[in-house]
Backbone as CSV, one residue per row, in Angstrom:
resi,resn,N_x,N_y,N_z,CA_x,CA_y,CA_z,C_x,C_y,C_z
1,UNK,-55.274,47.849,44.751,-54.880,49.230,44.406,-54.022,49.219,43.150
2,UNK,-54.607,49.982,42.004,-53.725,50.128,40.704,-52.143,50.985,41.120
3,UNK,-51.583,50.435,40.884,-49.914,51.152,41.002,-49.742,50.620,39.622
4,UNK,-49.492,51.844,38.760,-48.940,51.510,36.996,-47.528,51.850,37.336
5,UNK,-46.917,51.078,36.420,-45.294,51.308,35.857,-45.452,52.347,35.190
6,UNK,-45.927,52.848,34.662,-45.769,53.721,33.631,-46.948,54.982,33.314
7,UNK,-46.874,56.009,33.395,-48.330,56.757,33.678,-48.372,57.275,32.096
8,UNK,-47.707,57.553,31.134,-48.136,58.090,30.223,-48.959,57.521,29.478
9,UNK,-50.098,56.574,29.554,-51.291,56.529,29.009,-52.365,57.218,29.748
10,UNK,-52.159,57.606,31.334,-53.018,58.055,31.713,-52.769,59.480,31.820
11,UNK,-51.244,60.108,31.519,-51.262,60.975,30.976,-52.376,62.057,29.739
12,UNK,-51.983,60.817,28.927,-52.588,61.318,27.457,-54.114,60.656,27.531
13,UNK,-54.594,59.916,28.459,-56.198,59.954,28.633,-56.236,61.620,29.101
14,UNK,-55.697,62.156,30.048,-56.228,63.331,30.402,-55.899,64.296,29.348
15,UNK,-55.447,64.146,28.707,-55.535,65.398,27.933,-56.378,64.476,26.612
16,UNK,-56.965,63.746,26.534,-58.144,63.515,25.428,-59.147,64.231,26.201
17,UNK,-59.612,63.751,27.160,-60.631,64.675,28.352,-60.642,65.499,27.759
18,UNK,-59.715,66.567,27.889,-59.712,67.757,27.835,-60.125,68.323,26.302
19,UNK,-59.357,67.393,25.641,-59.838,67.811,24.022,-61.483,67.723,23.637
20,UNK,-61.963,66.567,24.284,-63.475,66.492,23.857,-64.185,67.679,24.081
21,UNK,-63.729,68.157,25.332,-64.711,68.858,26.295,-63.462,70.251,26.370
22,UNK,-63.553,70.873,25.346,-62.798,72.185,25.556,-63.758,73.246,26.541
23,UNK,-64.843,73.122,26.907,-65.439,73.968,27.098,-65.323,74.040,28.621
24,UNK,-65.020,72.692,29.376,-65.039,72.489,30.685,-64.406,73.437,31.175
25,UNK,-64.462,73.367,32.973,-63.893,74.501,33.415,-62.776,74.125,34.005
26,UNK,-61.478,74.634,34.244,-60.572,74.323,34.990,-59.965,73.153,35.378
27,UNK,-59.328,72.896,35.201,-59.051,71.222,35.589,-58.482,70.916,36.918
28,UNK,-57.452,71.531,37.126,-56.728,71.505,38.205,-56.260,72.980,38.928
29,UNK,-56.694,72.758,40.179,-55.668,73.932,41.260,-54.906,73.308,42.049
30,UNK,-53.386,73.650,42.243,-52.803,73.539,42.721,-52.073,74.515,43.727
31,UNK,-52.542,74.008,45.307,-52.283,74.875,46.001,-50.554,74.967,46.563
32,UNK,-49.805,75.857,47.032,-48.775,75.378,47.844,-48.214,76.438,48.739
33,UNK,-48.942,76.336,50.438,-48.213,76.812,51.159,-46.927,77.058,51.070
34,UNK,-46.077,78.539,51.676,-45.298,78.719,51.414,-44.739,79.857,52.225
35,UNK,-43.554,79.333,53.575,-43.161,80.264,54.291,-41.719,80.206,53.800
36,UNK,-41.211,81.388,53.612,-39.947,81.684,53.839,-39.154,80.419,52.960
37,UNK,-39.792,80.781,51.641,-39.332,79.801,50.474,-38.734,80.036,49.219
38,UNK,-38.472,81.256,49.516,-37.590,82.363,48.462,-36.862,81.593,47.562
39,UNK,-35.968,80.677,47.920,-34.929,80.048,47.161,-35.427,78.870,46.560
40,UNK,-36.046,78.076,47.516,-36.847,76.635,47.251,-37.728,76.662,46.161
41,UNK,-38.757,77.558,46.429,-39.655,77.663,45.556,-39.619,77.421,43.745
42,UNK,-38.982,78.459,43.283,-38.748,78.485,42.029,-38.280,76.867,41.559
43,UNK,-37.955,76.334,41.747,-38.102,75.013,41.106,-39.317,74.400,41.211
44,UNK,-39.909,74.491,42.031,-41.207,73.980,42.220,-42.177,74.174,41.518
45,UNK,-42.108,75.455,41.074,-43.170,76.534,40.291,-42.344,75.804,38.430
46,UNK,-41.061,75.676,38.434,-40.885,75.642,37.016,-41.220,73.963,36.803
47,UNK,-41.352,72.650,37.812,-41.201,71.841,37.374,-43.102,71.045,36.931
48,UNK,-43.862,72.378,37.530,-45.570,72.359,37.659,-45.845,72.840,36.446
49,UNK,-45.305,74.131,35.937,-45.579,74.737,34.540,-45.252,74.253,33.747
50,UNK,-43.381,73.046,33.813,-43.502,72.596,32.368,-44.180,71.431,32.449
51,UNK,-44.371,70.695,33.261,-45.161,69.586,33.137,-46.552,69.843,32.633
52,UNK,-47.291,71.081,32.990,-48.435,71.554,32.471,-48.527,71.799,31.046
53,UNK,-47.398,72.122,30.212,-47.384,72.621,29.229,-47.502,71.726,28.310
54,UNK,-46.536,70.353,29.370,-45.962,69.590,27.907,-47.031,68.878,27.951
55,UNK,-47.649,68.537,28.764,-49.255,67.713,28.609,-50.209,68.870,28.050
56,UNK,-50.536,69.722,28.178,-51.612,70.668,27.599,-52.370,70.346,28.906
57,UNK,-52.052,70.674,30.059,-53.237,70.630,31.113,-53.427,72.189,31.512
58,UNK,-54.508,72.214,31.482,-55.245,73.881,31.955,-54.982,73.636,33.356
59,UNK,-54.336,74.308,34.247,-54.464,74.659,35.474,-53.948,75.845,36.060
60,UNK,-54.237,76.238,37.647,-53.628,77.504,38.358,-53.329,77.268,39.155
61,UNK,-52.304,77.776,39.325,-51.389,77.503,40.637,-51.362,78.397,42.039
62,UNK,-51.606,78.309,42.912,-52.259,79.181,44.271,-50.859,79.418,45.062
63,UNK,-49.970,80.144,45.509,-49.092,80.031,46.226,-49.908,81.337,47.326
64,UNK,-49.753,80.520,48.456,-50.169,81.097,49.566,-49.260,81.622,50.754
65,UNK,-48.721,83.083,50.915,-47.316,83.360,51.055,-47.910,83.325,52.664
66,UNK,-47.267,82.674,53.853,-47.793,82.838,55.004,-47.171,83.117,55.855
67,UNK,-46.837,84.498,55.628,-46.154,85.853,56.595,-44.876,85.872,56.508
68,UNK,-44.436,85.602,55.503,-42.969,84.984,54.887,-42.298,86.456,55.752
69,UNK,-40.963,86.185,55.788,-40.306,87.596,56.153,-38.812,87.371,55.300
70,UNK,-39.196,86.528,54.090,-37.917,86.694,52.889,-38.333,86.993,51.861
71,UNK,-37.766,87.037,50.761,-38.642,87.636,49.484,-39.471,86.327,48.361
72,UNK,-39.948,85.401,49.570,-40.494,84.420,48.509,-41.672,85.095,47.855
73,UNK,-42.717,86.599,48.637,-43.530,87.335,47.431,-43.260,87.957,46.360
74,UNK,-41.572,88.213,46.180,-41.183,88.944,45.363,-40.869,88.011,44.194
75,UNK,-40.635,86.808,44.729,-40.133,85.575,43.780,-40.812,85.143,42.928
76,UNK,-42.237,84.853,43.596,-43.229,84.130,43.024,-43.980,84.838,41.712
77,UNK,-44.070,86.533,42.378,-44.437,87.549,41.473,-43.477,87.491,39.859
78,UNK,-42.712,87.158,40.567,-41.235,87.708,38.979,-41.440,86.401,38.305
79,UNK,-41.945,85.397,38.855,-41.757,83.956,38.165,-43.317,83.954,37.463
80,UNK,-44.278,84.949,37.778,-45.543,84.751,37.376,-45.766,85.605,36.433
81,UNK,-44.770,86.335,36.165,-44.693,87.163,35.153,-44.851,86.780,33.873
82,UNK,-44.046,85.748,33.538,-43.722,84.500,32.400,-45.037,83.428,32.611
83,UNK,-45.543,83.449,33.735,-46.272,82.258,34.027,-47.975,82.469,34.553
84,UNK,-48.546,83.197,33.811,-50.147,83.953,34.137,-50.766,82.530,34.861
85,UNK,-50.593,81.288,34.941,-51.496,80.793,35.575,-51.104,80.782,37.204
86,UNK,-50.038,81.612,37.151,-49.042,81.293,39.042,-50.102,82.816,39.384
87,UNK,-50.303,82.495,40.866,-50.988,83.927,41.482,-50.230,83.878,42.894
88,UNK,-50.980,84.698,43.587,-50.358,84.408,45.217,-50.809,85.132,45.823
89,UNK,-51.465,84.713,47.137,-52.124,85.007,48.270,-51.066,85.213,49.482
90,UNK,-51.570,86.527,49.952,-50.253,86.639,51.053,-51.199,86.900,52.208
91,UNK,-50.867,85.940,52.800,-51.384,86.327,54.806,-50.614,87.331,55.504
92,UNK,-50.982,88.515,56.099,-50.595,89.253,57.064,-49.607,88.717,57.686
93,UNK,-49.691,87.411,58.546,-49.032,87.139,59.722,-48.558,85.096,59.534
94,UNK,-47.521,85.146,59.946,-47.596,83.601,59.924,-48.364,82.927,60.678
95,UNK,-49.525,82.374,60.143,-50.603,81.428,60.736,-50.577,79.957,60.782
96,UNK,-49.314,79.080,60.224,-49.506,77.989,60.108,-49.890,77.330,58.663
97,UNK,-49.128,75.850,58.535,-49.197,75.192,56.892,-50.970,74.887,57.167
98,UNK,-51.484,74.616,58.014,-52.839,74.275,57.872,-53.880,75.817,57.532
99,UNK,-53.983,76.805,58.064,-54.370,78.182,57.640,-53.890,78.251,56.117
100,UNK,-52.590,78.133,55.457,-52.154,78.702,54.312,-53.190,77.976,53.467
101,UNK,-53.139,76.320,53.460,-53.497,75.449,52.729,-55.313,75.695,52.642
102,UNK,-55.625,75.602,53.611,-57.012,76.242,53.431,-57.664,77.525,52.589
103,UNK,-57.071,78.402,52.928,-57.026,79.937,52.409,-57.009,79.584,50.882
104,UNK,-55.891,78.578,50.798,-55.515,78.595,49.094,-56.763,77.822,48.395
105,UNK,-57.568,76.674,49.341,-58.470,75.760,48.865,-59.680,76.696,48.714
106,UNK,-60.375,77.472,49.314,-61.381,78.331,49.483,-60.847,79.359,48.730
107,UNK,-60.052,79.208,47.309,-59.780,80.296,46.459,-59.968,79.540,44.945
108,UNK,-59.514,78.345,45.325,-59.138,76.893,44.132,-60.878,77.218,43.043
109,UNK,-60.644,77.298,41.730,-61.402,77.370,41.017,-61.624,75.944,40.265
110,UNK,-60.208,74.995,40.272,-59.851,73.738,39.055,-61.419,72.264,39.553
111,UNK,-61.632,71.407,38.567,-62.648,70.605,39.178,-62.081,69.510,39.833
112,UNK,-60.512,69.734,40.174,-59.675,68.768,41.061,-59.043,70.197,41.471
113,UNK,-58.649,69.340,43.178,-57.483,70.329,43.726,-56.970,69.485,44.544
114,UNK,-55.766,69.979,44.783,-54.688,69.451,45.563,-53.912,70.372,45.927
115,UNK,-52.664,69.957,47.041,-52.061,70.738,47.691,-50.706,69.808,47.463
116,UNK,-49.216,70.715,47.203,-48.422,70.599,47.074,-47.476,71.324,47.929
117,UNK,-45.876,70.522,48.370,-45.050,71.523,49.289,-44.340,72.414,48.695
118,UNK,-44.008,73.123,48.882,-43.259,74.077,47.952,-41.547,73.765,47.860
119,UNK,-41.172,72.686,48.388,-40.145,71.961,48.395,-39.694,71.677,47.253
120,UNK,-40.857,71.078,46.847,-40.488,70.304,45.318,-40.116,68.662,45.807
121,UNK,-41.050,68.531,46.854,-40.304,66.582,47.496,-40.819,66.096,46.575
122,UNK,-41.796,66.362,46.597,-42.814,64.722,45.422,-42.413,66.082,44.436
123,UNK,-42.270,65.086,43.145,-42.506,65.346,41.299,-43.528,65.854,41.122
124,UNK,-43.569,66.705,40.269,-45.211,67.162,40.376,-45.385,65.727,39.258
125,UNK,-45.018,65.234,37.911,-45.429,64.412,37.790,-46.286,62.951,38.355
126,UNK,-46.006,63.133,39.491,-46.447,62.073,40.533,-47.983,62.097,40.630
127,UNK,-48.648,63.889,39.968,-50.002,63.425,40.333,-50.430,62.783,39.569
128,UNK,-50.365,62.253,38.346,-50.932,61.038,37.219,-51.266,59.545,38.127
129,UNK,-50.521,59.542,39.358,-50.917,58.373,40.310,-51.851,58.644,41.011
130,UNK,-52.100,59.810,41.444,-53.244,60.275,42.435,-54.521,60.604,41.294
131,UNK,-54.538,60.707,40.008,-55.603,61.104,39.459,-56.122,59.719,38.938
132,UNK,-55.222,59.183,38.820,-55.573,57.340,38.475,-56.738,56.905,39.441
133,UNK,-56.266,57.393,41.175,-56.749,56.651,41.677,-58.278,57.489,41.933
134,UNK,-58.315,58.698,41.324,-59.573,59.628,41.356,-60.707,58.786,40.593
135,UNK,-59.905,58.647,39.196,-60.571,57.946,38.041,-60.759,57.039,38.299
136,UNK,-60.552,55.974,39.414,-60.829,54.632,39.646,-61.848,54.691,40.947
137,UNK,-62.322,55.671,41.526,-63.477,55.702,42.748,-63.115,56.336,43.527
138,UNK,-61.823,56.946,43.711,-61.624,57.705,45.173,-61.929,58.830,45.127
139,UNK,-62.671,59.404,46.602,-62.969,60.993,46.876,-61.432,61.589,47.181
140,UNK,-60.652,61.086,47.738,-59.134,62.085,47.571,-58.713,60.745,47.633
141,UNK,-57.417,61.232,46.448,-56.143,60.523,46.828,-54.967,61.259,47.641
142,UNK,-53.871,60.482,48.230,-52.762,60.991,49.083,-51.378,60.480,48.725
143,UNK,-50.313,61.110,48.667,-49.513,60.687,48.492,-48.577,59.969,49.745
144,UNK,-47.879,58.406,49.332,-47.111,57.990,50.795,-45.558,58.200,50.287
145,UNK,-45.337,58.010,51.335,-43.740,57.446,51.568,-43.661,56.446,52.480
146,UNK,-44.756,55.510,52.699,-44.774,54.568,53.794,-45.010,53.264,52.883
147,UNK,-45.459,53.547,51.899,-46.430,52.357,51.246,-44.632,51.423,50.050
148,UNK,-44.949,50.654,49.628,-43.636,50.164,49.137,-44.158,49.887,47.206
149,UNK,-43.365,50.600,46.567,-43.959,49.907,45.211,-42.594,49.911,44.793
150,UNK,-42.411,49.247,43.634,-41.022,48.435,42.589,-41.067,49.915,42.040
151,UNK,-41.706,50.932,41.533,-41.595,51.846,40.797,-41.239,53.304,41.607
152,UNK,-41.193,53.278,42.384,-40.607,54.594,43.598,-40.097,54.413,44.704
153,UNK,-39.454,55.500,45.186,-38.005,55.354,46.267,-38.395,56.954,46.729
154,UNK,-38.093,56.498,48.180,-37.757,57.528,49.055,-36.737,57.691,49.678
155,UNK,-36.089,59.042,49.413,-34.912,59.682,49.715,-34.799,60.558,51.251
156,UNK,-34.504,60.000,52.309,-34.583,60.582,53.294,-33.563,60.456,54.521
157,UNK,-33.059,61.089,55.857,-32.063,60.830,56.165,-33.108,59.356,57.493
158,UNK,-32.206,58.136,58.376,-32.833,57.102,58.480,-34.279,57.508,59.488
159,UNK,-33.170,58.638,60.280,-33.500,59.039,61.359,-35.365,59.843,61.057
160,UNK,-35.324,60.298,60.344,-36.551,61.083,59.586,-37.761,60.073,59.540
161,UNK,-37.086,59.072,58.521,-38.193,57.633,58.378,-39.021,57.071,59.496
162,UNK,-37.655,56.795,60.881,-38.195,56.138,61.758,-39.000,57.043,62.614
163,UNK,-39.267,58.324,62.836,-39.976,59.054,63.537,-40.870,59.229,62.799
164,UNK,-40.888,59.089,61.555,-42.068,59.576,60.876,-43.075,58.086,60.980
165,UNK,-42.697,56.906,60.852,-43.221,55.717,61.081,-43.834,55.943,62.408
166,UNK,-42.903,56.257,63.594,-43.426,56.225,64.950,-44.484,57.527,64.855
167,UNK,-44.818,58.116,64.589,-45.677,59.676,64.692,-46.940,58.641,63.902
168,UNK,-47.007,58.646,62.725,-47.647,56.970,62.318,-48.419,56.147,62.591
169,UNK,-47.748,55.342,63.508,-48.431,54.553,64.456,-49.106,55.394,65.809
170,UNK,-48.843,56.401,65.994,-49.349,56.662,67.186,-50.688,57.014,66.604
171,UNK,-50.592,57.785,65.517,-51.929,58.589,64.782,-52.588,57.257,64.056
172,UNK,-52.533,56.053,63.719,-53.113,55.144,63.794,-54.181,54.837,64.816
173,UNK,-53.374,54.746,65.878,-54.019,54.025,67.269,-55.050,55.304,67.966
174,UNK,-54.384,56.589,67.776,-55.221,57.133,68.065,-56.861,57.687,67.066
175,UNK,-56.368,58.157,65.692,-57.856,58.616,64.860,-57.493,57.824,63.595
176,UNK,-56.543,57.626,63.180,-56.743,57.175,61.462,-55.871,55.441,61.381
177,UNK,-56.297,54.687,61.907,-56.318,52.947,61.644,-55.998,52.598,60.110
178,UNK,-55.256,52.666,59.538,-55.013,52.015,57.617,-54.416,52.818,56.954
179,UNK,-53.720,54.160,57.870,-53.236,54.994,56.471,-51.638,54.942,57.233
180,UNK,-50.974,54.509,56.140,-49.493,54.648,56.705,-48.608,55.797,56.707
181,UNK,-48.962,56.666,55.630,-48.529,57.953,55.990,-49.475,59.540,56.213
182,UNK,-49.839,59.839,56.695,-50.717,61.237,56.850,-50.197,62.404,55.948
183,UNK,-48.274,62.310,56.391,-47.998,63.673,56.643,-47.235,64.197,55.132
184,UNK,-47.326,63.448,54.501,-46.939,63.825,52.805,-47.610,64.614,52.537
185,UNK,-46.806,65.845,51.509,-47.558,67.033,51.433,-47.659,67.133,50.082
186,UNK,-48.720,65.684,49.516,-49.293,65.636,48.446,-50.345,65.333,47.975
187,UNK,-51.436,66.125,48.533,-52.723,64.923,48.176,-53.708,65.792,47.032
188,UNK,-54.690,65.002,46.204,-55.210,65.485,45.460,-56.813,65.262,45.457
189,UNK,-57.997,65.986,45.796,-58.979,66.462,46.325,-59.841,66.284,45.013
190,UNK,-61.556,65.556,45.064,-62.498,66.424,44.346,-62.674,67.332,45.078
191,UNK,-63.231,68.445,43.942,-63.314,70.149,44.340,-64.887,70.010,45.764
192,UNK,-65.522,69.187,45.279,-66.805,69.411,46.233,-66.719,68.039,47.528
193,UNK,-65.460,67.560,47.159,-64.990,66.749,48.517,-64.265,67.889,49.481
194,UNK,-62.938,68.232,48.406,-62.441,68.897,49.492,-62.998,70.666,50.114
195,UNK,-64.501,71.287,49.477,-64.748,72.365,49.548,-65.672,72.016,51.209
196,UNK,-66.061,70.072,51.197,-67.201,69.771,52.285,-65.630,70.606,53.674
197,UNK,-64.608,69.125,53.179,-63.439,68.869,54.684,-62.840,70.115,54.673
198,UNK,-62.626,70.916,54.017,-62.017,72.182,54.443,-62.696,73.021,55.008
199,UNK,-64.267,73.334,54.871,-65.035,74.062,55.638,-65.158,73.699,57.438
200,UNK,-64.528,72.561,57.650,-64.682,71.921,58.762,-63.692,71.798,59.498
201,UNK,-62.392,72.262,58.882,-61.014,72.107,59.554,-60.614,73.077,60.560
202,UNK,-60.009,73.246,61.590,-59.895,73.262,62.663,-58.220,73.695,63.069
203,UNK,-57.386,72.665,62.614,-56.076,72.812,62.205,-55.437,74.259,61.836
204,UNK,-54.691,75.133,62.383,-54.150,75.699,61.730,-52.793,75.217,61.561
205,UNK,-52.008,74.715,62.315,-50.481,74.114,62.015,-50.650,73.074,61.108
206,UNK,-49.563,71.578,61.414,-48.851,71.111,60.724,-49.995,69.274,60.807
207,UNK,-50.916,69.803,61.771,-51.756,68.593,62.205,-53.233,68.595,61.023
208,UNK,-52.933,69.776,60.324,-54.095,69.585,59.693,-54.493,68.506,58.532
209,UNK,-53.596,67.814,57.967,-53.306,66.910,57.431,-54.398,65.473,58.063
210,UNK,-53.866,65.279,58.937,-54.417,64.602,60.212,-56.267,64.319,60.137
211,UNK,-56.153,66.292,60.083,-57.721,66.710,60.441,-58.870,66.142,59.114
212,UNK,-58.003,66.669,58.144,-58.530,66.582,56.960,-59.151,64.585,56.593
213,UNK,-57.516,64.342,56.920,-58.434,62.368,56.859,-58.994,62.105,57.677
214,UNK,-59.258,62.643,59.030,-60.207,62.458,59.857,-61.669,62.673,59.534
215,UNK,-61.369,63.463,59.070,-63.253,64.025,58.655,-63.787,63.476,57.473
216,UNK,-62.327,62.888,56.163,-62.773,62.638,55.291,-63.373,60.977,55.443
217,UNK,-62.413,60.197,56.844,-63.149,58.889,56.880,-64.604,59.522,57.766
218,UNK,-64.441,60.005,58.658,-65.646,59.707,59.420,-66.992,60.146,58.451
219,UNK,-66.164,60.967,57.383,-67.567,61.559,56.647,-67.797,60.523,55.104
220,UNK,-67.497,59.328,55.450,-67.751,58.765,54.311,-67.034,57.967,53.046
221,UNK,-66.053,59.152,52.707,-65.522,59.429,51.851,-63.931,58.700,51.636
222,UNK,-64.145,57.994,50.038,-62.811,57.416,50.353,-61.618,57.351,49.705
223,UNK,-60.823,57.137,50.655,-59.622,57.658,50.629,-58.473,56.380,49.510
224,UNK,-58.162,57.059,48.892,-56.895,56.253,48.100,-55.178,56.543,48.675
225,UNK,-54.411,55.713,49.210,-52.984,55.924,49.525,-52.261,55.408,48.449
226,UNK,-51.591,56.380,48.253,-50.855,55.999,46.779,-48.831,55.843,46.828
227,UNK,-48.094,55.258,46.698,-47.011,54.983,46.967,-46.511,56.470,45.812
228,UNK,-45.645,57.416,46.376,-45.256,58.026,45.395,-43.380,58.449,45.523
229,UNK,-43.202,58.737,44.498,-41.331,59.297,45.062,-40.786,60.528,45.494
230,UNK,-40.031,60.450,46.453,-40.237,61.394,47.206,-38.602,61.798,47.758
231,UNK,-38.310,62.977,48.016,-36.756,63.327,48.492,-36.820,64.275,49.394
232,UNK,-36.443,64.107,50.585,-35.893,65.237,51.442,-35.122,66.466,51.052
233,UNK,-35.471,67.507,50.811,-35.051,68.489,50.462,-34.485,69.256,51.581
234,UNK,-33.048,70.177,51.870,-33.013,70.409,52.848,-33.492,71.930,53.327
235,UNK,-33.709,72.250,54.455,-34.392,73.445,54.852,-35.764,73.339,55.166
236,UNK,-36.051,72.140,55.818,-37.378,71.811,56.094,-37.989,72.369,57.531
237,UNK,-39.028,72.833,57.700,-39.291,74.041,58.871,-39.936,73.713,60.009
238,UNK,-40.137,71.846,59.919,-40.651,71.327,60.642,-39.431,71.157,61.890
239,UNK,-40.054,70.899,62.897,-39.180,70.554,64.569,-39.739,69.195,64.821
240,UNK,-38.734,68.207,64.183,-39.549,66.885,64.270,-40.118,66.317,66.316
241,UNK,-39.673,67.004,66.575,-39.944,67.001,68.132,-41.420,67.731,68.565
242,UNK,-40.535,68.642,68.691,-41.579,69.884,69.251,-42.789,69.842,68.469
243,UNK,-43.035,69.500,67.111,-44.243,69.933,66.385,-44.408,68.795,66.085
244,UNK,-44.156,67.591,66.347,-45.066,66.428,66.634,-45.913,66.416,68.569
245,UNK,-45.022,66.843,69.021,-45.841,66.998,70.306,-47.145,68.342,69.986
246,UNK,-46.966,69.106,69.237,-47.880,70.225,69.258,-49.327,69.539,68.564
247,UNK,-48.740,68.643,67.798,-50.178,68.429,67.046,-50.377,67.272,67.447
248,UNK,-50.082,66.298,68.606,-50.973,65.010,69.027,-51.637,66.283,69.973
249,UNK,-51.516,66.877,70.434,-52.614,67.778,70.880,-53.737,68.088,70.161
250,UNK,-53.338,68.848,68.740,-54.248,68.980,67.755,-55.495,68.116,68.095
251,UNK,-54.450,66.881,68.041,-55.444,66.017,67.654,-56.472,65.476,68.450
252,UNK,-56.352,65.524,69.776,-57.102,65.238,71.139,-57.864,66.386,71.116
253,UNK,-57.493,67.641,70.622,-58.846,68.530,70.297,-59.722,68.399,68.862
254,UNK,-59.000,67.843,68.376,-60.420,68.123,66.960,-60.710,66.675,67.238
255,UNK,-60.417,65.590,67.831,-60.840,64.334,68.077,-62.182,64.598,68.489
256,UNK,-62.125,65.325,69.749,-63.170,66.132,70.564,-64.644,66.542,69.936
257,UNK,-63.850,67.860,68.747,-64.735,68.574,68.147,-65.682,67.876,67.316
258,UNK,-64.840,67.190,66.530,-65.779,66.428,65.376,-66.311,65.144,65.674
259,UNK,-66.579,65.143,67.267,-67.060,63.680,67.539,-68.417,63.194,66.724
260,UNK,-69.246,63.811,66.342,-70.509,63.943,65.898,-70.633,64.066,64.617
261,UNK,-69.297,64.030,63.661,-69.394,64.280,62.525,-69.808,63.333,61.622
262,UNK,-70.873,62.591,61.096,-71.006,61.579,60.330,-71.771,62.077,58.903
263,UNK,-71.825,60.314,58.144,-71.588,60.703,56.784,-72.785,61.398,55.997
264,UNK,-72.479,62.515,55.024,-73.780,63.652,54.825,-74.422,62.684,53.612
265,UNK,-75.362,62.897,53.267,-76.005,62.161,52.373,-75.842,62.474,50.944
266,UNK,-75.660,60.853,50.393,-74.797,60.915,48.957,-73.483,60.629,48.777
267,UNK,-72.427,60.618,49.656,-71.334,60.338,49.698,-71.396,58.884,49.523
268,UNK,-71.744,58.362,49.948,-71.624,56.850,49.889,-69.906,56.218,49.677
269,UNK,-69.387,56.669,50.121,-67.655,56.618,51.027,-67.557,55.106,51.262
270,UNK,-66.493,54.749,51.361,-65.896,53.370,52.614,-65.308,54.173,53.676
C-alpha cells in the first residue's frame, strides 16, 4: 500500500488532469451529513473551499441537513452565499447519518464522490491519500484511524480508541475480516461504484458504513484502507454504547438481506 510523505505531487498531478481535459465533468462531490451542526460546520465548509481553490479543483459540496432543529440550514445557506459550489438538502425529519449520506450520494454529480463528517475530524486535505489510492486500482478508498503510518496521528480521548478497536473486532469476526477501521467518516467512492452500493443500502443509522463495505467486498470491488489524521472534535452525537448495540443489529439484518449478493459482471474486485 502506497502511503506518501508528502502529497503535493499528487496534488498538482490532479490539477494537470484537469488542465488537459477542461471539458470533463465534475470532479468531485463531496457529501456531508449534518445534524444539529450549526457551530461545527462552518469550518468544515471553509477548510473544503480553500483547499479547492488553492488547487483549482472543480467540485460541489452536498450538505444534507437531517432534521436539524438548530440553525445549521441557516448557516450553510449564509456560507453558500460566498461559496456557489456549497448547496443543501434538507430532510423533513431526522432519519439517521446513513439516510442523510445516501440522499446526498443519489444527488452527487462529481466523477469521484465521497462523504465527509461535518466535524471537520479528518483534513479535507487528507483526500490526496484516498485519491492516490483510486489512481492506483481501488474501487473506494477509506479513511483509518486504526492503520499506523510515520506521517499521521490520531487525536482521541483513550477510552474512544479502545471501544472503537473492540466494535472492530467484533465487525471483523462477524462481516468485514481485514479492515481495521469501518467507522471513519471519510471515504472516497468511484461515482458508478458508489451509485451500484448505495442503491443497495439498507442502513439508515450509524451502521451504514458497515453496510456499504459489506456489499462493496461481497460485490467484488476493492477496497483501499488508507492511514489518515484525524482529531476528536467535541460534540460528537454518537452514544458509544447504545448505538454500537443498535447497529450489531443492523448488522445481523443486512447480513441476512444481502446474503445472495455476489459479484455483477465487470467489476473484477479482490
Amino acid at each position: 500500500m502506497n502511503r506518501p510523505k508528502r502529497s503535493g505531487r499528487y496534488i498538482n498531478q490532479w490539477v494537470k488532469e484537469r488542465s488537459e481535459h477542461p471539458e470533463q465533468a465534475l470532479e468531485l462531490s463531496v457529501i456531508i451529513p449534518a445534524f444539529n451542526e450549526a457551530k461545527r460546520i462552518p469550518s468544515t465548509l471553509l477548510d473544503i473551499t480553500t483547499f479547492a481553490k488553492k488547487h483549482n479543483l472543480n467540485l460541489e459540496i452536498i450538505v444534507v441537513d437531517d432534521g436539524s432543529s438548530d440553525e445549521t440550514v441557516e448557516v450553510v445557506n449564509e456560507f453558500a452565499r460566498f461559496a456557489p459550489e456549497v448547496r443543501v438538502i434538507s430532510l423533513p425529519e431526522n432519519k439517521g447519518k446513513g439516510c442523510a449520506v445516501k440522499t446526498g450520494m443519489q444527488s452527487a454529480s462529481g466523477s469521484l464522490v465521497m462523504f465527509a463528517d461535518a466535524d471537520g475530524s479528518t483534513p479535507f486535505k487528507e483526500v490526496i491519500r484516498l485519491k492516490t489510492a483510486i489512481d492506483n486500482g481501488a474501487d473506494l478508498a477509506i479513511g483509518s484511524r486504526a492503520l499506523f503510518s510515520e506521517d499521521t496521528e490520531v487525536k482521541t480521548a483513550w477510552y474512544r480508541k479502545y471501544l472503537g478497536r473492540m466494535f472492530n473486532l467484533c465487525v471483523n469476526m462477524l462481516v468485514l475480516p481485514g479492515i481495521a477501521d469501518t467507522q471513519c467518516g471519510f471515504k472516497l467512492f468511484k461515482k458508478d461504484v458508489a451509485r451500484i452500493l448505495f442503491e443497495h443500502q439498507t442502513s439508515d443509522g450509524f451502521s451504514f458504513d458497515v453496510e456499504i463495505l459489506y456489499l462493496a467486498r461481497k460485490a467484488g470491488f476493492k477496497i483501499a484502507e488508507i492511514p489518515v489524521n484525524w482529531e476528536n472534535v467535541p460534540g460528537s452525537k454518537v452514544n458509544l454504547l447504545l448505538d454500537a448495540f443498535k447497529m450489531f443489529l443492523d448488522i445481523v439484518k443486512f447480513k441476512f438481506i444481502h446474503r445472495n449478493v455476489s459479484a455483477p459482471a465487470g467489476t473484477g474486485g479482490k
